[in-house]
GUPA-513681 format. One record per residue (C-alpha): x, z, y; residue in one letter. Coordinates in steps of 0.1 Angstrom, whole numbers, padded with zeros to 4 digits, always signed. Layout:
BEGIN
XZYA/...
REM end
This chain:
BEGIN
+1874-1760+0239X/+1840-1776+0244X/+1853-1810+0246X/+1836-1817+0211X/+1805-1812+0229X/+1811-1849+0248X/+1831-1867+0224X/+1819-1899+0209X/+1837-1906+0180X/+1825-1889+0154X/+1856-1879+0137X/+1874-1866+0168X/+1844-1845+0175X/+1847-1831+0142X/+1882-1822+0143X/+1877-1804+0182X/+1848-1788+0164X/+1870-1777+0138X/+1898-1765+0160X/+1873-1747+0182X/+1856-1726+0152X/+1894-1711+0139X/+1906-1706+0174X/+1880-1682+0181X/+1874-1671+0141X/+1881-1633+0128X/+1915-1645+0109X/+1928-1658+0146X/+1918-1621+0162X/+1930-1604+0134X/+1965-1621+0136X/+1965-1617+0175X/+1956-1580+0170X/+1983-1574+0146X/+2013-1590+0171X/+1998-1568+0196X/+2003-1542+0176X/+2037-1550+0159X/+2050-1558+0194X/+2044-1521+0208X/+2054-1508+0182X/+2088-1524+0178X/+2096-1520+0215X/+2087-1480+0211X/+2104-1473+0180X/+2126-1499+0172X/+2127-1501+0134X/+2162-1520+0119X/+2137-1538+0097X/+2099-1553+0095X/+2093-1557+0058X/+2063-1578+0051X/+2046-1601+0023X/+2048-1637+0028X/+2019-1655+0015X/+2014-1686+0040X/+1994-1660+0067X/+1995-1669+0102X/+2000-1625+0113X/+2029-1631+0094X/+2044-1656+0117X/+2030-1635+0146X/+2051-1606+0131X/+2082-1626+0133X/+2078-1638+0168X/+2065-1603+0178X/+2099-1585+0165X/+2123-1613+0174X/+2104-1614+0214X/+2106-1579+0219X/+2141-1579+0232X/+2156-1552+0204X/+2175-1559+0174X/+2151-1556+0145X/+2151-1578+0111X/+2121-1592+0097X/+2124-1596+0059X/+2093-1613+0042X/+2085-1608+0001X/+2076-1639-0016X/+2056-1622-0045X/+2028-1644-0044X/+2019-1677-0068X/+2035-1708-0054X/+2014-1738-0060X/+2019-1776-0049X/+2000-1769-0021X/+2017-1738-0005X/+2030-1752+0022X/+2027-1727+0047X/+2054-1702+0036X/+2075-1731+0025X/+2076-1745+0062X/+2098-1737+0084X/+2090-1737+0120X/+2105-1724+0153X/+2133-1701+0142X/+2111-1673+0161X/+2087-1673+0135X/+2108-1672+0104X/+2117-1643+0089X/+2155-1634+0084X/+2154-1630+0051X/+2130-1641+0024X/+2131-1626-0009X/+2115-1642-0042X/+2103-1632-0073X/+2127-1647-0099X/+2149-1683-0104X/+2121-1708-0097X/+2106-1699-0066X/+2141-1689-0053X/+2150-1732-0060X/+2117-1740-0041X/+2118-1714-0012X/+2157-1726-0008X/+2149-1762-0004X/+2127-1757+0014X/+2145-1733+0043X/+2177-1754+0042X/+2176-1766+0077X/+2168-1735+0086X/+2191-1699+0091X/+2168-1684+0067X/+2185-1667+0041X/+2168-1665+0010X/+2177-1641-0017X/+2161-1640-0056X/+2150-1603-0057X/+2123-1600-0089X/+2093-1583-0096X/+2090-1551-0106X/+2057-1563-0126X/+2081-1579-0157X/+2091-1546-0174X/+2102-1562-0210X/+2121-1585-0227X/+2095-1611-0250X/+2107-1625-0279X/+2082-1649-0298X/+2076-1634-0334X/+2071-1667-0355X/+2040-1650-0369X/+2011-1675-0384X/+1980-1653-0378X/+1957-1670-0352X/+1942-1640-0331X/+1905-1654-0331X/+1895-1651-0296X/+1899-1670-0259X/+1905-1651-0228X/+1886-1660-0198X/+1899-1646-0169X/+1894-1651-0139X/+1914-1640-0104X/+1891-1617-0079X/+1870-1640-0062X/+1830-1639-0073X/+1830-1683-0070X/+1862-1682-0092X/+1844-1656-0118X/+1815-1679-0116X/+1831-1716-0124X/+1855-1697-0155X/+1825-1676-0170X/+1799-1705-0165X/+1827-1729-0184X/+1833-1703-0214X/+1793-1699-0222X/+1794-1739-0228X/+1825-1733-0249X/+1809-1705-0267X/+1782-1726-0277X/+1800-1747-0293X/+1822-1726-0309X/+1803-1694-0325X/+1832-1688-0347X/+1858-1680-0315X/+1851-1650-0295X/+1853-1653-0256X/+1865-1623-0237X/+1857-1624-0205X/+1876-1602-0182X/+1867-1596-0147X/+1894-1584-0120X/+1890-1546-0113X/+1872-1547-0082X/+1845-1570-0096X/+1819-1558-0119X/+1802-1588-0145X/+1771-1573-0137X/+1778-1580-0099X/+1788-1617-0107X/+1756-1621-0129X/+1735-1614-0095X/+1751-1642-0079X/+1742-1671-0105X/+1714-1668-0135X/+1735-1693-0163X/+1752-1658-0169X/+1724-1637-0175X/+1719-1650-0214X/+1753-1646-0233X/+1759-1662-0267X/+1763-1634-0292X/+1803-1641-0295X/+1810-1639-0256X/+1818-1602-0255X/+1823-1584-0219X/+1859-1562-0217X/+1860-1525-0214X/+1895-1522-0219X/+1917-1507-0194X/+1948-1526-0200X/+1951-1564-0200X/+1975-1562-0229X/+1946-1550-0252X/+1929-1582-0245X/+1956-1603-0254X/+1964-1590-0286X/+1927-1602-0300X/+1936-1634-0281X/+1954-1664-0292X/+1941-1687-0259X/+1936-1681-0225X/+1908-1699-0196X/+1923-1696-0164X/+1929-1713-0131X/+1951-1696-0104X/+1955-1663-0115X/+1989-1647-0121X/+1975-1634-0153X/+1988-1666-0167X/+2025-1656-0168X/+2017-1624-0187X/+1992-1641-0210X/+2021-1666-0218X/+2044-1639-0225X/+2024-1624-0255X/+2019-1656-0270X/+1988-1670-0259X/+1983-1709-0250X/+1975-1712-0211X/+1944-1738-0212X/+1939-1746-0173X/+1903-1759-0159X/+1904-1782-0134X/+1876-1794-0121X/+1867-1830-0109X/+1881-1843-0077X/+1902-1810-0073X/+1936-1803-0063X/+1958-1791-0087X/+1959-1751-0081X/+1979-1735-0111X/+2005-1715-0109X/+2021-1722-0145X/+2021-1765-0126X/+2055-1765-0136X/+2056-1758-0170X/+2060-1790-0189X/+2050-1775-0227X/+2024-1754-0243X/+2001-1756-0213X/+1973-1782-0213X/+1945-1784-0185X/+1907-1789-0198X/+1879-1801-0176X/+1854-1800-0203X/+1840-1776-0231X/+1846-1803-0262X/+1882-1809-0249X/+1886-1766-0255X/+1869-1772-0287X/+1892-1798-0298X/+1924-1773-0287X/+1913-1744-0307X/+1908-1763-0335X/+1938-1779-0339X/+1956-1746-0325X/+1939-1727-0362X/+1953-1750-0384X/+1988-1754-0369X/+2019-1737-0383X/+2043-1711-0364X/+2070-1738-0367X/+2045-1765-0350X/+2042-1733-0323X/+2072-1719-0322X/+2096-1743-0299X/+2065-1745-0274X/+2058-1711-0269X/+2099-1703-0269X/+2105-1726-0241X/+2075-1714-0222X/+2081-1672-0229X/+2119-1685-0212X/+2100-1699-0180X/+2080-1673-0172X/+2101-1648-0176X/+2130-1669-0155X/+2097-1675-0132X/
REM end
């Protein structure tokens, strides 16, 4: 592994440098740790069945391989409950047969297509199961009132809070009629966040913070919602609210609503918001209405 040390060519060496760092990095341990562990236990006990997420991790693959090497008949079935974005490509791959599940199961229609494709050349089964976290039928109301606030919410990652709350004070000061509600994942406080970078410490008066327990509180004030990868766009799209997605410049695409054609826009720039909004307050419920139909019927087929 220290052949970085005497290589020349300076991309070369920073590849081997690369490779070095994640062979011997806590994620690597941690997955060798778990196989260890799955391993024994499977030969001691063995379970008919390994149930496990699958998310793209490399312990997954390690579970696999540790049930399918231990010499007794146990399944592996992996949960596919996670956002798939163009560039999830590790669950979609599939790789020695030793390291694929048996079964895959899938939230709902779409990722069953992709997941599907994507394990045809393989003896991967793959079955649309659902979520459990879709409890009710929407139906889009038709109603004109414009619910005069943005949601900014971000998922639970303190850079992610930062580049979404940093974006919505711009916004805010342009727009001091809109209220922004910024809503923080439950295991991050804002007053955490606001330690880690000082352009949140002043808050235009119409950025308000959420105390509300329930997300669905939040989008009934709401009309729009500032996101980027979190799953709370589904949901947000499901009570009527128009998913705006920040992307920032030179980035890959990472949203999870990629596939949805209508209704969604992506923004890289406070004015382009402003311009949304606007034009969102004087529009009509039949200007909405076919938009926010056909994206209530892909999220919930989602």
């Amino acid at each position: 592994m220290g052949e970085f040390i005497i290589e020349k060519d300076k991309w070369k060496k920073s590849f081997l440098f690369e490779l070095a760092v994640n062979v011997f990095s806590a994620d690597t341990l941690r997955a060798f740790r778990i196989y260890e562990a799955i391993k024994f236990l499977v030969q001691k006990s063995t379970p008919k069945v390994i149930a496990l997420t699958w998310e793209g991790h490399s312990w997954e693959r390690l579970v696999c391989y540790a049930a399918k090497n231990s010499g007794k008949k146990t399944a592996t079935i992996g949960y596919q409950h996670t956002n798939l974005f163009p560039s999830s490509h590790a669950l979609k791959r599939p790789i020695a047969a030793a390291y694929n599940p048996n079964v895959i199961l899938t939230v709902g229609y779409f990722t069953n297509e992709i997941m599907k494709f994507a394990m045809n050349d393989s003896e991967v089964k793959v079955i649309a199961y659902g979520s459990p976290r879709l409890e009710n039928k929407y139906v889009y109301s038709g109603s004109d009132q414009v619910s005069n606030g943005c949601l900014v919410a971000p998922e639970g990652l303190i850079s992610e809070c930062i580049i979404l709350f940093a974006f919505g004070i711009e916004a805010a000061k342009l727009m001091p009629g809109t209220n922004f509600i910024f809503r923080t994942h439950p295991t991050i406080s804002f007053a955490d966040i606001q330690l880690k970078d000082n352009r949140l410490l002043q808050l235009p008066s119409n950025v308000i913070i959420s105390s509300f327990k329930k997300i669905e509180d939040d989008f009934k004030r709401c009309s729009w919602l500032l996101y980027r990868s979190s799953s709370v766009s589904f949901f947000a799209v499901l009570e009527g609210l128009r998913p705006l997605y920040l992307q920032l410049e030179n980035e890959l695409l990472n949203d999870p609503l990629y596939m949805l054609t209508t209704w969604r826009l992506i923004v890289d720039k406070p004015d382009q918001l402003l311009a949304i909004i606007n034009k969102d307050s004087w529009a009509s419920a039949e200007e909405k209405s076919e938009n926010i139909k056909e994206a209530i019927v892909f999220c919930e087929t989602y």
